[in-house]
DOPAVEX-117919 format. One record per residue (C-alpha): residue in one letter; x, z, y. Coordinates in steps of 0.05 Angstrom, whole numbers. Example, Ala and Ser with C-alpha at 12.3 -4.5 7.8 and 13.67 -1.06 7.14 Angstrom:
BEGIN
('A' (246 156 -90));
('S' (273 143 -21));
***
This chain:
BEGIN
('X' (1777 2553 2160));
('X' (1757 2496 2121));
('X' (1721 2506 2053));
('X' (1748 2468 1983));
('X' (1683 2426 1985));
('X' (1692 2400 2057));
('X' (1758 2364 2045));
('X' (1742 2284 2011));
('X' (1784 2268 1958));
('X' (1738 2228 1916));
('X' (1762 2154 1941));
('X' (1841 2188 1935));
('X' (1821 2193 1865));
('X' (1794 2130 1858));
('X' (1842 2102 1898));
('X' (1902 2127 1845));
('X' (1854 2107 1777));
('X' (1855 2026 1807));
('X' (1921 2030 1828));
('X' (1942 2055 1751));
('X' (1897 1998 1721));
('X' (1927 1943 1765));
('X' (1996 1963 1758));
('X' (1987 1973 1680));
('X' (1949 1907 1673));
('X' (2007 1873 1708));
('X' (2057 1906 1669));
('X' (2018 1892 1596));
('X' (1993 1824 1613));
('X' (2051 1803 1564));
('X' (2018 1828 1509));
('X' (1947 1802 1516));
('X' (1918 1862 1518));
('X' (1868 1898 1571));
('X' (1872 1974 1596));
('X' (1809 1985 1547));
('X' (1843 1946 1483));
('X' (1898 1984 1491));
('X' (1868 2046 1495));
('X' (1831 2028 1436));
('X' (1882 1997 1396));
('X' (1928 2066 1409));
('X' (1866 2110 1384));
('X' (1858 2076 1320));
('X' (1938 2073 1315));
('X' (1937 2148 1310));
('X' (1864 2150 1280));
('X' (1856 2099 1235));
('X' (1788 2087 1193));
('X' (1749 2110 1261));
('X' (1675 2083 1261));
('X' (1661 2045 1324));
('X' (1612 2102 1345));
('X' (1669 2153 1332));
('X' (1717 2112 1377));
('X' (1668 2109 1429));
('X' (1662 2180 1427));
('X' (1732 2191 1428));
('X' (1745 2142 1486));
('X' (1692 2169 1527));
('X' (1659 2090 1529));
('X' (1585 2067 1507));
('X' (1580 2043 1437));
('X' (1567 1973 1462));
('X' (1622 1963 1505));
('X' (1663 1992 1440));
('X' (1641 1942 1398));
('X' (1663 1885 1439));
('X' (1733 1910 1454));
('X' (1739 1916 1381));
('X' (1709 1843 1370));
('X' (1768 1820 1418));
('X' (1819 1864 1384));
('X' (1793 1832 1322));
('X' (1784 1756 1347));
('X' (1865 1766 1373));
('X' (1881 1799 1303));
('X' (1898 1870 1324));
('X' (1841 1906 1288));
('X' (1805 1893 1223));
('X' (1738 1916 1205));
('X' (1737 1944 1133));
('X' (1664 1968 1095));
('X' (1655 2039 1098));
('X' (1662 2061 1027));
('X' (1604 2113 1035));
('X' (1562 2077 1070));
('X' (1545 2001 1065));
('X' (1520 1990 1143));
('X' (1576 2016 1172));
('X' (1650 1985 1179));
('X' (1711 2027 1185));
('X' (1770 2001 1237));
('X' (1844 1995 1228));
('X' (1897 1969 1259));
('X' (1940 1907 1240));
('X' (2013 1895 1225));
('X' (2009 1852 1297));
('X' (1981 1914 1332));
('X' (2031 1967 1308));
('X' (2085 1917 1330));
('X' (2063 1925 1400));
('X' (2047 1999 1402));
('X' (2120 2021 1422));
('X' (2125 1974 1475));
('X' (2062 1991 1499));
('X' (2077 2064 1501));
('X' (2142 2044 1553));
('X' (2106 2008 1591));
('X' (2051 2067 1603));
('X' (2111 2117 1606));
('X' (2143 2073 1658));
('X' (2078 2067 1707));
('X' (2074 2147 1703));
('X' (2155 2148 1716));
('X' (2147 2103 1774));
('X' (2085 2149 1797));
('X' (2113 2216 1797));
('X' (2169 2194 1831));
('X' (2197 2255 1882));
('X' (2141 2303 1841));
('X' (2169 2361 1807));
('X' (2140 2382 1742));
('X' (2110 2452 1768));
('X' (2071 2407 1823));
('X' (2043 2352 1772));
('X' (2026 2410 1739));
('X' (1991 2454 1788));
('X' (1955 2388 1802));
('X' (1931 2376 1726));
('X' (1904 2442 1728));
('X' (1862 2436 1786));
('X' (1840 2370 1760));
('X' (1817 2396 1689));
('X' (1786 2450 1726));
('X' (1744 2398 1774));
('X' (1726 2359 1706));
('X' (1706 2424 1675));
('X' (1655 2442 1736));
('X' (1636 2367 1740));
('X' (1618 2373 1653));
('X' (1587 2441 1668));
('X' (1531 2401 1706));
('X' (1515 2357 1654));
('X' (1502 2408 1610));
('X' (1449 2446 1653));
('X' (1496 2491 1680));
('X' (1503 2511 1752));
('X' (1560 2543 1793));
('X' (1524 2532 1862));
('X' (1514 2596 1906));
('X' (1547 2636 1842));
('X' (1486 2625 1793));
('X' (1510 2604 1724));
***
């Protein structure tokens, strides 16, 4: 019988992540804006006044990579920096007029790719599959914090 850990499904994962970017990059190119902009431009859409380190935190990115998505969000004039009231080194970010102009669209085109993708899925499987997902990323956090579930020790 063959054990959970003996069947590869890394590169299937990885395999599905590329194949999301490319198809959402070619669907968005309209717009200007990369998989990372968008992600960003969505977060502060529904966040607004974020600090850069707060986004980063949020979108799971280094603060350095954050800060230039935001100075090309900025440069293409879909996110303004604004001085931190409480705090004179440190900008707040918010979206512009331009940006919330494109969020709907945006949001079909990303509900679209995941239409096309679960094509012939039923909800009960993309759910079962979510679950065991989460439950991979949970083990996978648990080892960053120290944790360990190998051999049953915690």
């Amino acid at each position: 019988m063959t054990k959970a850990e003996e069947i590869s499904f890394g590169y299937l994962l990885s395999d599905v992540t590329l194949l999301f970017r490319k198809h959402f990059d070619r669907r968005a190119v309209k717009f200007g804006l990369t998989r990372a902009q968008w992600r960003a431009t969505k977060m502060l859409y529904y966040r607004e006044g974020l600090r850069q380190t707060e986004l980063a935190e949020q979108l799971e990115m280094e603060p350095i990579a954050v800060g230039r998505v935001i100075d090309r969000l900025q440069a293409a004039g879909f996110v303004e920096r604004r001085p931190d009231p409480k705090d004179r080194r440190a900008w707040r970010l918010y979206v512009t007029d331009q940006a919330r102009g494109v969020i709907a669209d945006m949001e079909e085109i990303a509900l679209g790719l995941r239409k096309d993708a679960t094509r012939g899925i039923t909800v009960p499987e993309l759910q079962q599959a979510l679950d065991v997902l989460n439950r991979m990323k949970d083990n996978l956090q648990a080892l960053d914090g120290g944790t360990s579930t190998e051999d049953g020790e915690a």
